[in-house]
C-alpha positions as CSV (number, residue, x, y, z in Angstrom):
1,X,114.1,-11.6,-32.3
2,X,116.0,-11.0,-29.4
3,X,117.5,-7.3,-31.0
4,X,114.0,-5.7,-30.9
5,X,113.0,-6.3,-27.0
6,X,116.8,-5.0,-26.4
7,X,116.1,-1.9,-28.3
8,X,113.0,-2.0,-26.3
9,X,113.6,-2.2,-22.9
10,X,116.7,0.1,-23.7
11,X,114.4,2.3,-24.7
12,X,111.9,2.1,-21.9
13,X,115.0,2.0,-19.2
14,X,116.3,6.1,-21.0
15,X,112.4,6.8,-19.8
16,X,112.4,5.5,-16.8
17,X,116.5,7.2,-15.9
18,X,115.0,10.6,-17.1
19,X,111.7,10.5,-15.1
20,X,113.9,9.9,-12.1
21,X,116.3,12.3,-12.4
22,X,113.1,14.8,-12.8
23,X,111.4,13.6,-10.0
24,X,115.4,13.4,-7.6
25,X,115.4,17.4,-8.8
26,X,112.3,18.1,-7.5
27,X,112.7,16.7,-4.3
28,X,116.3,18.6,-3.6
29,X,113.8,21.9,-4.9
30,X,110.8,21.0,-2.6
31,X,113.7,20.5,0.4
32,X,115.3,22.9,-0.2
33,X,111.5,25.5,-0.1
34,X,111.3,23.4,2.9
35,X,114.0,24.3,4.4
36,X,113.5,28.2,3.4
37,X,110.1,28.2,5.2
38,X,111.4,26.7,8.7
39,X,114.0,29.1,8.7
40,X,111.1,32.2,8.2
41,X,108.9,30.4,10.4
42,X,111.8,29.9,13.0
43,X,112.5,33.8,12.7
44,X,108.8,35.2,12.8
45,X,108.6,33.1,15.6
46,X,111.3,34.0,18.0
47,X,110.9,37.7,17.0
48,X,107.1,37.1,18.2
49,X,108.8,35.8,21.3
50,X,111.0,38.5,21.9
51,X,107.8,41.2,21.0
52,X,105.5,39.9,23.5
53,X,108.1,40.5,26.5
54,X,107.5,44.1,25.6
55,X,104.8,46.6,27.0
56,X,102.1,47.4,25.2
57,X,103.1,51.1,24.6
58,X,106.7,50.5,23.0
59,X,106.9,52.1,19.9
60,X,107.5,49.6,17.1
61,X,108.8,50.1,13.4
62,X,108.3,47.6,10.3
63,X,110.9,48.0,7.7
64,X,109.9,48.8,4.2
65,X,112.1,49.3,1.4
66,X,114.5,51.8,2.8
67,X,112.0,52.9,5.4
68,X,110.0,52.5,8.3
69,X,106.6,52.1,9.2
70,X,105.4,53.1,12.7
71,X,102.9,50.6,13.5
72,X,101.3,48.9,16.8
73,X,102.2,46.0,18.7
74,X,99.0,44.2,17.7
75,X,99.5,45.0,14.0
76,X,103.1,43.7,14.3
77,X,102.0,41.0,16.0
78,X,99.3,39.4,13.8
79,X,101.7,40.0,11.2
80,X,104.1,37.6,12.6
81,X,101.5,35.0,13.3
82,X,100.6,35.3,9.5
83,X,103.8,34.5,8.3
84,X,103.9,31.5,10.9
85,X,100.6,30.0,9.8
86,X,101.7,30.7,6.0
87,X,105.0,28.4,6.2
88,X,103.1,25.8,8.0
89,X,100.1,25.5,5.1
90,X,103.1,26.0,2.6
91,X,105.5,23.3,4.4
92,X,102.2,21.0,4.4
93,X,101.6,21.4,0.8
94,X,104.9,20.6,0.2
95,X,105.0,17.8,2.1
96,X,101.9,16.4,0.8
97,X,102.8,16.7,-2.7
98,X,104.2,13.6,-3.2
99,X,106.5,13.5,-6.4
100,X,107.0,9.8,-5.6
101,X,103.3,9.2,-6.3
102,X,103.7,11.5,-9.2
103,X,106.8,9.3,-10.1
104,X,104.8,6.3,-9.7
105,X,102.0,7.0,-11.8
């Protein structure tokens, strides 16, 4: 009697190892897209910084491929708030989704 809840629970434990090494895999993934996002974030806001020191008038360029686009300060601007508020909402979602309550579950 005993063999049969061994072969079980050895059974149920190769489940349990394999859901965790998914779920440790997607945590080192959804840190590491964390990660990514604070460093864009971190950028588009110092260059933000460092654009509204500047007059109104200065002539600014947005790179493209190989090329640049002349563009205003404003444009530029809003551009760079964007990207900001798009890493937050994306570093939130990340955050919020749990894969421990999708491990526990």
């Amino acid at each position: 009697m005993a063999a049969p809840v061994d072969l079980e629970l050895k059974k149920a434990f190769a489940e349990l190892q394999a859901k965790m090494i998914d779920t440790q895999q997607k945590v080192k993934l959804a840190d590491l897209q964390i990660e990514q996002l604070s460093r864009m974030k971190k950028h588009a806001n110092l260059t933000h910084a460092e654009i509204t020191s500047l007059p109104d008038t200065t002539r600014m360029f947005e790179g493209a491929g190989r090329m640049f686009i002349l563009q205003s300060k404003g444009e530029i601007t809003n551009q760079l708030l964007d990207k900001q508020k798009t890493a937050d909402e994306k570093i939130k979602e990340l955050e919020g989704d749990s894969v421990v309550n999708n491990f526990i579950s």
